[in-house]
mmJSON file of the N, C-alpha and C atoms, coordinates in Angstrom:
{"data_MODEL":{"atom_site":{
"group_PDB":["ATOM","ATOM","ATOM","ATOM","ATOM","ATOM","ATOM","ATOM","ATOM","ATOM","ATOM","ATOM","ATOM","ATOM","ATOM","ATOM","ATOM","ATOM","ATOM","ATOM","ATOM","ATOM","ATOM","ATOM","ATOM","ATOM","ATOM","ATOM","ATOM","ATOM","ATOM","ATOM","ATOM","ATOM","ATOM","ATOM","ATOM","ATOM","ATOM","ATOM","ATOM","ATOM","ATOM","ATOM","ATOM","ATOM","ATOM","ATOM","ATOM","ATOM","ATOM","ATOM","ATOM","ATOM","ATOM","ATOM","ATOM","ATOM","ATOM","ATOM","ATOM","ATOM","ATOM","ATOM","ATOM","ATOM","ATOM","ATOM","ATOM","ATOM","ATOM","ATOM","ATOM","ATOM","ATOM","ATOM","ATOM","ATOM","ATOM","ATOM","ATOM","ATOM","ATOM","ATOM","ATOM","ATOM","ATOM","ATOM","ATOM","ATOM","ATOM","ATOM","ATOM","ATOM","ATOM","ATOM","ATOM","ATOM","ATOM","ATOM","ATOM","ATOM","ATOM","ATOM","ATOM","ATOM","ATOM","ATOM","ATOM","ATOM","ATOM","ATOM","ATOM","ATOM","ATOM","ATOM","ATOM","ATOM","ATOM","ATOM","ATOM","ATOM","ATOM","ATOM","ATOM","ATOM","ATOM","ATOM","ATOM","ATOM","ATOM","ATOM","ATOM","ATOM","ATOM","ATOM","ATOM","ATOM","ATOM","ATOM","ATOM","ATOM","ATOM","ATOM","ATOM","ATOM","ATOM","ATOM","ATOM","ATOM","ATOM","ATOM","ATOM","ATOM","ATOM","ATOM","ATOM","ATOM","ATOM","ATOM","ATOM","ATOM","ATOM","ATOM","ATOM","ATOM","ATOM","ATOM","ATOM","ATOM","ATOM","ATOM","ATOM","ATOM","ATOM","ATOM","ATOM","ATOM","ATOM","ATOM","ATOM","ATOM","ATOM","ATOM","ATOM","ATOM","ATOM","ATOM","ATOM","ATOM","ATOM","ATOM","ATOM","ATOM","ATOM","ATOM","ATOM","ATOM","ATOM","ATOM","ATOM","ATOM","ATOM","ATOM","ATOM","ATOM","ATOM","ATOM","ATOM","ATOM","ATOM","ATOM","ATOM"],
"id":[1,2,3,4,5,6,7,8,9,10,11,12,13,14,15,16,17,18,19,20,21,22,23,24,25,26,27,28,29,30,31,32,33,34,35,36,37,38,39,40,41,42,43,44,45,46,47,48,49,50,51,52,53,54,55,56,57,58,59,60,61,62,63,64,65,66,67,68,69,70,71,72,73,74,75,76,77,78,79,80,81,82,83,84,85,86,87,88,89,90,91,92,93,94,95,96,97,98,99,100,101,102,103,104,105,106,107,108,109,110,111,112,113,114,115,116,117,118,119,120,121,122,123,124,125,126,127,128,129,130,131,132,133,134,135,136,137,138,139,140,141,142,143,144,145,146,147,148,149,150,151,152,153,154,155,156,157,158,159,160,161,162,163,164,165,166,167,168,169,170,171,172,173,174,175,176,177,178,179,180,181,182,183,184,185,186,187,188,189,190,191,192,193,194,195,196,197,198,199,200,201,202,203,204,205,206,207,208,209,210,211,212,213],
"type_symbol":["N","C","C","N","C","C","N","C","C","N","C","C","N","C","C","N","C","C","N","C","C","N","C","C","N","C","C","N","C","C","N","C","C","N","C","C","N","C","C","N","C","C","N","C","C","N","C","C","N","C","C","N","C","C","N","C","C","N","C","C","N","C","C","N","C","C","N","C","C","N","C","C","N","C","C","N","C","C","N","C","C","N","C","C","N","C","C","N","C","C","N","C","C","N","C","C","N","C","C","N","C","C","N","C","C","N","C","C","N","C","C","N","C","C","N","C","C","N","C","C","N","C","C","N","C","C","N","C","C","N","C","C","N","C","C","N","C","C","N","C","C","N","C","C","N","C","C","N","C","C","N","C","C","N","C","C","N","C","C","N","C","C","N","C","C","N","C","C","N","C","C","N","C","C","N","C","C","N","C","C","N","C","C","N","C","C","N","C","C","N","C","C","N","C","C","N","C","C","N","C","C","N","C","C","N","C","C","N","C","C","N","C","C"],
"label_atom_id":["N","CA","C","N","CA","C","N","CA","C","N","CA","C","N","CA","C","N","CA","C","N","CA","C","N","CA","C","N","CA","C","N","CA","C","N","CA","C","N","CA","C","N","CA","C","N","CA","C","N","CA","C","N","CA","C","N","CA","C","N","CA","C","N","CA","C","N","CA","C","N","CA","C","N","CA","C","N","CA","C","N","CA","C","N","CA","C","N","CA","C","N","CA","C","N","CA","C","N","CA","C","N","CA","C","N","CA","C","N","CA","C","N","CA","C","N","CA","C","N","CA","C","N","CA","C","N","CA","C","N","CA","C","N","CA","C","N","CA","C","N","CA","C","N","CA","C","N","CA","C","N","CA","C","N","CA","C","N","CA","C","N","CA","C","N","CA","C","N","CA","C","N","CA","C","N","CA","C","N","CA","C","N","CA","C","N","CA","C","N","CA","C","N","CA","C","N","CA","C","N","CA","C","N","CA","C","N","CA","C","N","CA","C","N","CA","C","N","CA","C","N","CA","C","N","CA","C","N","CA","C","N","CA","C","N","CA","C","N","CA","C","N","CA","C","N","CA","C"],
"label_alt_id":[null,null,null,null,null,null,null,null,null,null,null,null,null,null,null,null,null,null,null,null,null,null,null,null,null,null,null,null,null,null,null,null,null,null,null,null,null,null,null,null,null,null,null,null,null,null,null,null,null,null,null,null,null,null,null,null,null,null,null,null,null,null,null,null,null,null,null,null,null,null,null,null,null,null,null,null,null,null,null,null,null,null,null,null,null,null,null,null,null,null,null,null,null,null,null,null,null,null,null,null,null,null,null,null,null,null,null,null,null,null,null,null,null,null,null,null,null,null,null,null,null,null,null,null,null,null,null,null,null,null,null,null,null,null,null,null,null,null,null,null,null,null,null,null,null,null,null,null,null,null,null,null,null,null,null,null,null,null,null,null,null,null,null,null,null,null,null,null,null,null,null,null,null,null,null,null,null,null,null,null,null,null,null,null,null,null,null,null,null,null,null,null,null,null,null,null,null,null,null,null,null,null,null,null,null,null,null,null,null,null,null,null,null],
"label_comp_id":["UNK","UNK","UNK","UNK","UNK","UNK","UNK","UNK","UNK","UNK","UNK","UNK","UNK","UNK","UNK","UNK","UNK","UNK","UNK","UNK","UNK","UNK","UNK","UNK","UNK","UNK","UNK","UNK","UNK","UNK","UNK","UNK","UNK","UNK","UNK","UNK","UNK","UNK","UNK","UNK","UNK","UNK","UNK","UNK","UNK","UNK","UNK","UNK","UNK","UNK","UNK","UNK","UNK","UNK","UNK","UNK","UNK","UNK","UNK","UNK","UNK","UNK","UNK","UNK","UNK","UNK","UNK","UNK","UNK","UNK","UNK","UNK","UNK","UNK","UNK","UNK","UNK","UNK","UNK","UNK","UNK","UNK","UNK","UNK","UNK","UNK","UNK","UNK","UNK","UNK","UNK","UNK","UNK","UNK","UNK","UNK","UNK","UNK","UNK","UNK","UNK","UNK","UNK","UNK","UNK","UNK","UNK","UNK","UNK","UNK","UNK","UNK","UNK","UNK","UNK","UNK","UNK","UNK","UNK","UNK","UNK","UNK","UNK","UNK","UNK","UNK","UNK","UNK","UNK","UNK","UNK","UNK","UNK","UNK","UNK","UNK","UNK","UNK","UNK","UNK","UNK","UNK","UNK","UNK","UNK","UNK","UNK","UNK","UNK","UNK","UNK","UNK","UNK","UNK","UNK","UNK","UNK","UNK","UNK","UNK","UNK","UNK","UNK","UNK","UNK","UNK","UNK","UNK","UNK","UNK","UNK","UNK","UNK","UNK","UNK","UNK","UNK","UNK","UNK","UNK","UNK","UNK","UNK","UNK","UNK","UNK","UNK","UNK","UNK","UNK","UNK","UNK","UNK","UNK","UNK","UNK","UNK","UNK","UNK","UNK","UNK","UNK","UNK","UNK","UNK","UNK","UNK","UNK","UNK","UNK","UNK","UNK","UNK"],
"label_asym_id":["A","A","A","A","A","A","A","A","A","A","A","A","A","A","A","A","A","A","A","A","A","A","A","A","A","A","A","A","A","A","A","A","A","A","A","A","A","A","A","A","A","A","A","A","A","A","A","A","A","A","A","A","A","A","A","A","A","A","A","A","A","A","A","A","A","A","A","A","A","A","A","A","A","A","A","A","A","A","A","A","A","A","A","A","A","A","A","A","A","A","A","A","A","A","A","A","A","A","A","A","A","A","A","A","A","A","A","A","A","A","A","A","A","A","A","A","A","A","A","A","A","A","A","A","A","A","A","A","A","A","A","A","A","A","A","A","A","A","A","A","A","A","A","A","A","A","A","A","A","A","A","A","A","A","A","A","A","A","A","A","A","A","A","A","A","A","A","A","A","A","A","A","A","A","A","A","A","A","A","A","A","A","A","A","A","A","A","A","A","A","A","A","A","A","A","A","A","A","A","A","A","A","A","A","A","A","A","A","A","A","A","A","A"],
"label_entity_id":["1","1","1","1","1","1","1","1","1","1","1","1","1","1","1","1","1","1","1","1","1","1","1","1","1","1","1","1","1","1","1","1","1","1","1","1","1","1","1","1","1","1","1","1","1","1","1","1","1","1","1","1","1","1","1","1","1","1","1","1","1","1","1","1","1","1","1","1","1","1","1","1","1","1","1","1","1","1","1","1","1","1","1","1","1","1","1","1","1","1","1","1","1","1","1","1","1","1","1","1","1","1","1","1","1","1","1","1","1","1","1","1","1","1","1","1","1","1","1","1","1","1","1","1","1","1","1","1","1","1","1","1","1","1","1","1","1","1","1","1","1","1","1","1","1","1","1","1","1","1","1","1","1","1","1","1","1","1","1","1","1","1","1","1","1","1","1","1","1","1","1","1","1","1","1","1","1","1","1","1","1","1","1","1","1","1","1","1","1","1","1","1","1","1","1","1","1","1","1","1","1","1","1","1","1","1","1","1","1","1","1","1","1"],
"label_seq_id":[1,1,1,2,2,2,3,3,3,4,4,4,5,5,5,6,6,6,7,7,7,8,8,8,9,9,9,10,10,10,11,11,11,12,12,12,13,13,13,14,14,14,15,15,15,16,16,16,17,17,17,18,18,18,19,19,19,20,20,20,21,21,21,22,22,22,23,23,23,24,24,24,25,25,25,26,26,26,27,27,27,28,28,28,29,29,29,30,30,30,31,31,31,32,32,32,33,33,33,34,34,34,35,35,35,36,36,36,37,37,37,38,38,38,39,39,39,40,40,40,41,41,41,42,42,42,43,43,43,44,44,44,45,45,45,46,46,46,47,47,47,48,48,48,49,49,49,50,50,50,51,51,51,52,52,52,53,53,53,54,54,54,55,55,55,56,56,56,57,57,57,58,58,58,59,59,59,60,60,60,61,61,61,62,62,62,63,63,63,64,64,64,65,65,65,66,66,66,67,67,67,68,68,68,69,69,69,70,70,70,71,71,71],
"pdbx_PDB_ins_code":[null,null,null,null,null,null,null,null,null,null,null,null,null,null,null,null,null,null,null,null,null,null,null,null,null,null,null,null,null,null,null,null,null,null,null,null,null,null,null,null,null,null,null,null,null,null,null,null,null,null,null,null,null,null,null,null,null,null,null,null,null,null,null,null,null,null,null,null,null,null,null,null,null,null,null,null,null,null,null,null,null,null,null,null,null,null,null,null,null,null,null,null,null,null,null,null,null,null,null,null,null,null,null,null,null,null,null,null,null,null,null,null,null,null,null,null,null,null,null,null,null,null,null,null,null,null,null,null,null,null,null,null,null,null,null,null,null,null,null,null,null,null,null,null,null,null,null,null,null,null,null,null,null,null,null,null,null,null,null,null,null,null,null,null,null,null,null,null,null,null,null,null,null,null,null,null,null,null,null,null,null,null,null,null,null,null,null,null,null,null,null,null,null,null,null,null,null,null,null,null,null,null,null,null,null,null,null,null,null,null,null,null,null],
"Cartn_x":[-3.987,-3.622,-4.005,-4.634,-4.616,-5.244,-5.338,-6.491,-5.377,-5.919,-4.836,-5.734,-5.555,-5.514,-5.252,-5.686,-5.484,-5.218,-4.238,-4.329,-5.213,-5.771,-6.265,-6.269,-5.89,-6.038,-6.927,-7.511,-8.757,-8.268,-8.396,-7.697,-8.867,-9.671,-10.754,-11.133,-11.835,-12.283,-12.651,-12.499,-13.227,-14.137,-15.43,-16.46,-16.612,-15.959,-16.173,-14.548,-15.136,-13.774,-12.802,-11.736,-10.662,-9.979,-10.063,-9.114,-10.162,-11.08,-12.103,-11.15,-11.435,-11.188,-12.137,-12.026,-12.649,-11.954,-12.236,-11.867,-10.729,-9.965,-9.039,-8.621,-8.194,-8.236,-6.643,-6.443,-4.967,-4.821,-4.215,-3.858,-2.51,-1.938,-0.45,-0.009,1.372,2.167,2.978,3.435,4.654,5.662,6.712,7.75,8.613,9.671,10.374,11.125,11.785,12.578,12.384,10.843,10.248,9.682,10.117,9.581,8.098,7.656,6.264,5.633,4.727,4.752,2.983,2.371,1.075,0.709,-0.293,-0.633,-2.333,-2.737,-3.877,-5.345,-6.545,-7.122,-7.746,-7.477,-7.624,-6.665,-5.606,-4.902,-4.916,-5.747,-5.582,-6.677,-7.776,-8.678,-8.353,-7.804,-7.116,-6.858,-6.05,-5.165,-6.222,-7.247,-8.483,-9.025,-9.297,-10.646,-9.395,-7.85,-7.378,-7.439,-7.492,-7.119,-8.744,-9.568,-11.299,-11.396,-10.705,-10.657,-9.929,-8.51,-7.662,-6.379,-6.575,-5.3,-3.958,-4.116,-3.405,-1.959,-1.256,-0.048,1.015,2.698,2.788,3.627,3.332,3.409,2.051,0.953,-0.047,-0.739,0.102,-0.12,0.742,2.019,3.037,1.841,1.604,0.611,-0.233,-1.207,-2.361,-1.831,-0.313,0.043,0.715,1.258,1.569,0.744,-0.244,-1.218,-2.069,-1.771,-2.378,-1.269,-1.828,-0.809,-1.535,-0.416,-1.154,-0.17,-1.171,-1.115,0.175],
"Cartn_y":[-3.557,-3.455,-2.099,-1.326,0.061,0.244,0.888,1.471,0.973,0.326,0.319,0.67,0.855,1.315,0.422,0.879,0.04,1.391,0.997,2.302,1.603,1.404,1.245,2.386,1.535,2.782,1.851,2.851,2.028,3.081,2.186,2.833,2.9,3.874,3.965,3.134,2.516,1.719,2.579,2.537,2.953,1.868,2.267,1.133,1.379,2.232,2.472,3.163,2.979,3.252,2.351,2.983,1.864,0.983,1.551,0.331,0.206,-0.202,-0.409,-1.503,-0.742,-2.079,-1.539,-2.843,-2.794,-2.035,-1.836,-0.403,-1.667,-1.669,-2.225,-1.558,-2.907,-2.162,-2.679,-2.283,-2.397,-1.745,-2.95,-2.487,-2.701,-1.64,-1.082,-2.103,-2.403,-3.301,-2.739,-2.575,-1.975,-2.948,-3.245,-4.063,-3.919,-4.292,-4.372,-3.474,-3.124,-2.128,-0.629,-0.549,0.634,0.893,-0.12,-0.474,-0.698,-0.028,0.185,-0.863,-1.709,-2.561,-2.572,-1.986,-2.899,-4.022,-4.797,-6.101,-6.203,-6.379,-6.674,-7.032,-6.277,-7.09,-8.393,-8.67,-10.078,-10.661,-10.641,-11.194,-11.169,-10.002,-9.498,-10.789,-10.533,-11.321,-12.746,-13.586,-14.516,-15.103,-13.886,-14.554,-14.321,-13.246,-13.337,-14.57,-15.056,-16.701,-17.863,-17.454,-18.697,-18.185,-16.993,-16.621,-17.569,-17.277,-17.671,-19.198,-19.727,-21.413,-22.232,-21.35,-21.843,-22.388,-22.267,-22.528,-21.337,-20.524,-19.562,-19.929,-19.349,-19.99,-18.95,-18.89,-17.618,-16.834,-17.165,-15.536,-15.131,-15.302,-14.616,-14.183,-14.163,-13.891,-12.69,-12.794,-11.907,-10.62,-10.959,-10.073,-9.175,-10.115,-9.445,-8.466,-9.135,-8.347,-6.98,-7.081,-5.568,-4.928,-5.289,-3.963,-3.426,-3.531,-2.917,-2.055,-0.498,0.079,0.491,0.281,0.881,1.963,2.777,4.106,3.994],
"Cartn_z":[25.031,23.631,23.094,22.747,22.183,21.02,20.461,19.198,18.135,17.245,15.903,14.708,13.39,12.217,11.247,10.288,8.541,7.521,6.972,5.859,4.234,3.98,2.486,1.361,0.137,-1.33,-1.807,-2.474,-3.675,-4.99,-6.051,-7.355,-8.183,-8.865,-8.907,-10.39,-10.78,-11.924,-12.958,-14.494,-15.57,-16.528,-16.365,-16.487,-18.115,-18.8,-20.096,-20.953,-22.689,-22.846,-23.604,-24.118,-24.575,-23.541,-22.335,-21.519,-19.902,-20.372,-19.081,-17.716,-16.933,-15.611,-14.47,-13.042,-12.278,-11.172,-10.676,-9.274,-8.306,-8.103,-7.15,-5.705,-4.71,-3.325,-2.896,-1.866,-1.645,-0.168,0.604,2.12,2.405,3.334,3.336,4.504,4.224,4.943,5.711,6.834,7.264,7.753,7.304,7.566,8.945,9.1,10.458,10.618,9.6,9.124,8.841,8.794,8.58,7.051,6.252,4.968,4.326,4.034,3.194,1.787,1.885,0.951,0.626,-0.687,-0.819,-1.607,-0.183,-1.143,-1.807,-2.369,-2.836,-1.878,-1.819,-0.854,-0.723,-2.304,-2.11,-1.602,-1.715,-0.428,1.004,0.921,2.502,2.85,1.968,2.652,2.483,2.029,1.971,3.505,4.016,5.016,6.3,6.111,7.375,7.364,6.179,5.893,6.897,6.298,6.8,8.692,8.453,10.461,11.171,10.29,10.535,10.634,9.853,9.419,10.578,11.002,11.804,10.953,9.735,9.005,8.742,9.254,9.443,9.159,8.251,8.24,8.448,9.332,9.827,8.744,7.287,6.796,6.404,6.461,6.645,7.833,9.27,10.296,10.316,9.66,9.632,8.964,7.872,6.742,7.911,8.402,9.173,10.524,10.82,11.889,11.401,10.604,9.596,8.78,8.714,8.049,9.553,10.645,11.518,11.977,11.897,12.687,14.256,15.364,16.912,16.962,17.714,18.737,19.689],
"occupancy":[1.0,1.0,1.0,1.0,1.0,1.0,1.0,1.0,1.0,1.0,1.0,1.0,1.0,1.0,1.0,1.0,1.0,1.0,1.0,1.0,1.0,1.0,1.0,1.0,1.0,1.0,1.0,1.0,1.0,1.0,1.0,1.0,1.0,1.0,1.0,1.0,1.0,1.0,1.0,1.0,1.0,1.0,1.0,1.0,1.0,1.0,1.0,1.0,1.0,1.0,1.0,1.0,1.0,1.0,1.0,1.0,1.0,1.0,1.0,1.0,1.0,1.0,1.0,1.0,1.0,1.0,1.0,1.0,1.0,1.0,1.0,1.0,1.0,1.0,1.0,1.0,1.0,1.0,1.0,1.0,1.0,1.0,1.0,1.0,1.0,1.0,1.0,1.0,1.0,1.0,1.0,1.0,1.0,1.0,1.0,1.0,1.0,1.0,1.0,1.0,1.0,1.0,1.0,1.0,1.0,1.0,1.0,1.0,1.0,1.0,1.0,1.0,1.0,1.0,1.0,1.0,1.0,1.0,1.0,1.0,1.0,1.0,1.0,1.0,1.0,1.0,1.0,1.0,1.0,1.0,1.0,1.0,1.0,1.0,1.0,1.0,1.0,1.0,1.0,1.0,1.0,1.0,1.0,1.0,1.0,1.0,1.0,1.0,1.0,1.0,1.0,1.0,1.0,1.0,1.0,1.0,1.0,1.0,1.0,1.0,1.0,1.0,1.0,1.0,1.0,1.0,1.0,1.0,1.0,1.0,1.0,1.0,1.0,1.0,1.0,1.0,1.0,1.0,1.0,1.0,1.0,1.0,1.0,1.0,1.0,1.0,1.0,1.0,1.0,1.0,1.0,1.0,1.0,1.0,1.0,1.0,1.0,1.0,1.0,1.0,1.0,1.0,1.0,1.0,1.0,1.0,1.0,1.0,1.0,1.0,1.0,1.0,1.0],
"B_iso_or_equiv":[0.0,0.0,0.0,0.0,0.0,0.0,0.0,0.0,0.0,0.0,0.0,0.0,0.0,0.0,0.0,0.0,0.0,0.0,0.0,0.0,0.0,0.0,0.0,0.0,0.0,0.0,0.0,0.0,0.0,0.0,0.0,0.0,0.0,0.0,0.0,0.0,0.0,0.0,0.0,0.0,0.0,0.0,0.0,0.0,0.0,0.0,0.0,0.0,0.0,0.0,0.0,0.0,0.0,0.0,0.0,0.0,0.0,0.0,0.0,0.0,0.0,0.0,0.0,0.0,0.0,0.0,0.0,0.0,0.0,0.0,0.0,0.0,0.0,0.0,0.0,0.0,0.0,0.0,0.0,0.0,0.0,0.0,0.0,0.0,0.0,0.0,0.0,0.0,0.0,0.0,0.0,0.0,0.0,0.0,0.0,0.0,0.0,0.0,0.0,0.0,0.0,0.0,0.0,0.0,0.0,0.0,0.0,0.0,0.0,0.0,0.0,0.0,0.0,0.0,0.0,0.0,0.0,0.0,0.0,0.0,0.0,0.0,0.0,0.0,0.0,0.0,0.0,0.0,0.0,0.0,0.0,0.0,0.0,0.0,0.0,0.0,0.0,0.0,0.0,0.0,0.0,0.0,0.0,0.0,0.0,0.0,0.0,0.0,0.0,0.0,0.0,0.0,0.0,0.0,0.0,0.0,0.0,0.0,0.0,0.0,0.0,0.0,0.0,0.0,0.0,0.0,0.0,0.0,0.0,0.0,0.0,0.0,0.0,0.0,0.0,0.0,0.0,0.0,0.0,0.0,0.0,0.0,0.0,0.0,0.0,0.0,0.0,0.0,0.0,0.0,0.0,0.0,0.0,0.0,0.0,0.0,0.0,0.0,0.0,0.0,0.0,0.0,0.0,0.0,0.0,0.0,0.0,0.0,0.0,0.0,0.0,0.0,0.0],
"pdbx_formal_charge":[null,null,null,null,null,null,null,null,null,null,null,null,null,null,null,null,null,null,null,null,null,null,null,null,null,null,null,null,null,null,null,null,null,null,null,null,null,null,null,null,null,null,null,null,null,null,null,null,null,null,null,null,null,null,null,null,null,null,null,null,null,null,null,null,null,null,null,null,null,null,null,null,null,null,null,null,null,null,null,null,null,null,null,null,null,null,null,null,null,null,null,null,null,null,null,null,null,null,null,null,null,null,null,null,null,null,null,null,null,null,null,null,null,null,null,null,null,null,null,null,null,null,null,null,null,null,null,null,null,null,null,null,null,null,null,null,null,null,null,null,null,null,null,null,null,null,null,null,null,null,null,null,null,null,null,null,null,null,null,null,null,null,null,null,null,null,null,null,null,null,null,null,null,null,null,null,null,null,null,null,null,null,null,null,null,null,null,null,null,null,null,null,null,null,null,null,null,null,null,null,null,null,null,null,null,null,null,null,null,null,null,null,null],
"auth_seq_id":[1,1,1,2,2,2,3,3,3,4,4,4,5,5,5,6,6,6,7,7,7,8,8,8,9,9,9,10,10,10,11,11,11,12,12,12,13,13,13,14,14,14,15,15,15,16,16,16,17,17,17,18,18,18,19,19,19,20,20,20,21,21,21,22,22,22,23,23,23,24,24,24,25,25,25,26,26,26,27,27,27,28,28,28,29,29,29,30,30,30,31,31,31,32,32,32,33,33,33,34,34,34,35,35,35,36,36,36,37,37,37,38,38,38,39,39,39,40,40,40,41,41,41,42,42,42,43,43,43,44,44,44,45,45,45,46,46,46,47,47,47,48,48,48,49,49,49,50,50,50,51,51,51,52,52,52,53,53,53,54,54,54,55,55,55,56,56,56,57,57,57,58,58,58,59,59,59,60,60,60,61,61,61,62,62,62,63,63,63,64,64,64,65,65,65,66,66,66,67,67,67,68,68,68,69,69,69,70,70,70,71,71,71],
"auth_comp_id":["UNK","UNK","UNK","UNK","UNK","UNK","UNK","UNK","UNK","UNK","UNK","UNK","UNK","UNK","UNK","UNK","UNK","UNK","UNK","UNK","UNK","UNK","UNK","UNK","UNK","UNK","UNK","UNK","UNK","UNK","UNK","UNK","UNK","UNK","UNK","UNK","UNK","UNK","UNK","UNK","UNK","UNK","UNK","UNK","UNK","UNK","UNK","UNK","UNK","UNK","UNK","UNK","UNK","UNK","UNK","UNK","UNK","UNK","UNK","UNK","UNK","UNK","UNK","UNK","UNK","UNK","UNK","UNK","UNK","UNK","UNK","UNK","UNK","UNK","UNK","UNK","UNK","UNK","UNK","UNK","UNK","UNK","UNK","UNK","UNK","UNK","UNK","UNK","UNK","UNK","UNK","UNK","UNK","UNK","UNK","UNK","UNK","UNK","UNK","UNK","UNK","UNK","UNK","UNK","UNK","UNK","UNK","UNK","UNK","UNK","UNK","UNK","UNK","UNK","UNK","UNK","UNK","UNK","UNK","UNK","UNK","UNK","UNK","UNK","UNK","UNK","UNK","UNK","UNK","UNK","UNK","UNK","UNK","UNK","UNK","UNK","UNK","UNK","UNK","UNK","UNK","UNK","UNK","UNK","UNK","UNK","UNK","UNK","UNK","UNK","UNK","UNK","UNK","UNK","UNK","UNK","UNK","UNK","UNK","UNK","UNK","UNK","UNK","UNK","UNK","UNK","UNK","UNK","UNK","UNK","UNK","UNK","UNK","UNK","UNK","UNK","UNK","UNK","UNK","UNK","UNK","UNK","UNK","UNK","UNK","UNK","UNK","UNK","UNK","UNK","UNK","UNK","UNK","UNK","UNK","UNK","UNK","UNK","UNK","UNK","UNK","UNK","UNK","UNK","UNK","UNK","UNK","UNK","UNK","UNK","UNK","UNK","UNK"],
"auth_asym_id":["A","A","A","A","A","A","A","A","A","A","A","A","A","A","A","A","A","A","A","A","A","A","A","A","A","A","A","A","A","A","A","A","A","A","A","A","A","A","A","A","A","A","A","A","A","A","A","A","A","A","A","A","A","A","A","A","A","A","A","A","A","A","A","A","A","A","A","A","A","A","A","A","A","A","A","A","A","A","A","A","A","A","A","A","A","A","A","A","A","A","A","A","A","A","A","A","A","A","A","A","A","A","A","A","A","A","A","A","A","A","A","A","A","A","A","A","A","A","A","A","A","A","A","A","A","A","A","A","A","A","A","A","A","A","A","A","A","A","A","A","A","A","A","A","A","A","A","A","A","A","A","A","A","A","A","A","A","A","A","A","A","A","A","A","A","A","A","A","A","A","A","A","A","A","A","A","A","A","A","A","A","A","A","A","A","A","A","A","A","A","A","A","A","A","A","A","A","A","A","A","A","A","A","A","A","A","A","A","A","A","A","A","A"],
"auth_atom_id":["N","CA","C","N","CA","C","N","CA","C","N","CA","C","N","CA","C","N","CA","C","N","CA","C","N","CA","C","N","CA","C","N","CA","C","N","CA","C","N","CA","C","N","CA","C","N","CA","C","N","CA","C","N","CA","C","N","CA","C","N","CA","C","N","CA","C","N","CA","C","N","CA","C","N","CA","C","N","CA","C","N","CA","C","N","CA","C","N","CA","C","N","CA","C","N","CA","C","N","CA","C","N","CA","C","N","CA","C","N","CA","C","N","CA","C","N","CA","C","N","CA","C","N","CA","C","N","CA","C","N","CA","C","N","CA","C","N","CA","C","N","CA","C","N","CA","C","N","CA","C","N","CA","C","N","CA","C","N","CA","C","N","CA","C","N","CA","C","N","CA","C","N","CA","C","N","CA","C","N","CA","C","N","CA","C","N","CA","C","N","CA","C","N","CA","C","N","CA","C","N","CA","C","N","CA","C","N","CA","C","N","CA","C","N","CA","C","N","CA","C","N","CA","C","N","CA","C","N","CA","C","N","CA","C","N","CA","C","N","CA","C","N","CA","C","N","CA","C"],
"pdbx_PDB_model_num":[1,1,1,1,1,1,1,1,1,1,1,1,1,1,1,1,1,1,1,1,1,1,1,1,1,1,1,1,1,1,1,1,1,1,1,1,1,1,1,1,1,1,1,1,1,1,1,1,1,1,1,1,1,1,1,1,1,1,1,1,1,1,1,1,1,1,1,1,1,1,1,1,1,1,1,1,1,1,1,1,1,1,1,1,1,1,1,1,1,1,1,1,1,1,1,1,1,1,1,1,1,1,1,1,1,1,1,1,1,1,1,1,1,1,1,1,1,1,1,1,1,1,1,1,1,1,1,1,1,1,1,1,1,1,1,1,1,1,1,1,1,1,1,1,1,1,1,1,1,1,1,1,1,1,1,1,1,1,1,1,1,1,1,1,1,1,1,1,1,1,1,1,1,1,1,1,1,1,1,1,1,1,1,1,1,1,1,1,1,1,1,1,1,1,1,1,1,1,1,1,1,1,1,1,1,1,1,1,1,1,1,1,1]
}}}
């Protein structure tokens, strides 16, 4: 199998201010087609707990298998 990768963005938080929020994370999807999609990492992690549990269901297998890119 070979070395693979994760691309992540983190969008940085403002803890003060008129429009305060918390810092958000986001991991990149690559589709079949060559199509680029981000989902939330709470989703991401979502679909690890179900890979961990054994409930894995296969569009969150689809998920976990497209945010890895290989070499």
């Amino acid at each position: 199998m070979g070395k693979s990768w994760q691309v992540e963005k983190i969008v940085k938080g403002q803890g003060h201010g008129s429009n305060p929020r918390q810092k958000e994370r986001y991991h990149l999807l690559k589709g079949k087609n060559g199509s680029k999609k981000w989902i939330s990492h709470e989703k991401y992690q979502e679909c690890i707990k179900a890979k961990n549990n054994g409930t894995l269901t296969q569009k969150q297998k689809e998920v976990l298998d497209s945010a890895h890119w290989r070499d």
